[in-house]
C-alpha positions in Angstrom: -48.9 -1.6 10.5 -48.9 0.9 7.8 -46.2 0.6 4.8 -44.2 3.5 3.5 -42.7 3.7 -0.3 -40.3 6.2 -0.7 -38.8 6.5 -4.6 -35.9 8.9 -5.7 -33.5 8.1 -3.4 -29.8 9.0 -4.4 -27.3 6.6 -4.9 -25.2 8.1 -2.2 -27.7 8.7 0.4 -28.8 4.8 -0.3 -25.4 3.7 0.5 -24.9 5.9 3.5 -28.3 3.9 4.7 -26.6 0.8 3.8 -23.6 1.7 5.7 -25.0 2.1 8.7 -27.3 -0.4 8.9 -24.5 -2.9 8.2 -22.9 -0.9 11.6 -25.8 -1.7 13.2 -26.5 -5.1 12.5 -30.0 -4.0 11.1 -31.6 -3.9 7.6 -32.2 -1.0 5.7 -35.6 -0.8 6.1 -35.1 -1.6 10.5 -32.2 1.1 9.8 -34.7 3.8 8.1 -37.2 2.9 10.9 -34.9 3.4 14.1 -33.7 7.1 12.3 -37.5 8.4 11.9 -38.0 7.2 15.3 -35.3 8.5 16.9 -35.5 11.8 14.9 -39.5 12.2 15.9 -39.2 11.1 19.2 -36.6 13.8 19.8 -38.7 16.4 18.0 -38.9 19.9 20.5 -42.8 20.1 19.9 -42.3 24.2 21.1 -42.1 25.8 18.2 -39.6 29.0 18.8 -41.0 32.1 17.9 -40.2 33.6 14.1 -38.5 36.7 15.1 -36.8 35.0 17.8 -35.6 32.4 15.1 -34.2 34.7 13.0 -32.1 36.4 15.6 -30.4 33.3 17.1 -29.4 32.5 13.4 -28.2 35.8 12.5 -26.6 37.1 16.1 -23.5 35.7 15.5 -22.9 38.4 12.7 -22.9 41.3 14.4 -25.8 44.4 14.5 -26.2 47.3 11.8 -27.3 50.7 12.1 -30.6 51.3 10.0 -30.5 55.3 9.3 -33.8 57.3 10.6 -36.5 57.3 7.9 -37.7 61.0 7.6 -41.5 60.7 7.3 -44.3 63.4 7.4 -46.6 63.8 9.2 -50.1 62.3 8.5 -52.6 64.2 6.6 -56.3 64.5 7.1 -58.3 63.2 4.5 -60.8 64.7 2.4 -64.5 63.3 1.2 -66.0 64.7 -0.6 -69.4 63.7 -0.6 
């Protein structure tokens, strides 16, 4: 079985981590292990589409009106050659 080091940990996170492993009767390390599994094996392996993304975050505050951009038409181009 592999082994993981992970370094920089806050204080507060590390005690959170203590906290509830204590709750659970586990170790830290046995408490660290049962989160990534749980989190991973609960993992949605869809992804959901970016623009799709975007609009369930931002629906909930409301629409805008964009004004018309005014463009011209498009011009031919000229070689010369």
């Amino acid at each position: 079985m592999a082994a993981m080091t992970i370094r920089n940990i806050d204080e507060a996170l590390k005690r959170k981590l203590r906290i509830r492993a204590a709750t659970h009767g586990r170790s830290m390390e046995d408490e660290a292990r049962a989160i990534l599994r749980a989190v991973l094996a609960s993992e949605d392996p869809v992804t959901v589409p970016l623009g799709e993304a975007i609009q369930r975050r931002f629906s909930a505050l409301g629409g805008v009106e964009l004004p018309d951009i005014v463009r011209e038409p498009i011009r031919d181009v000229e070689l010369d050659g």
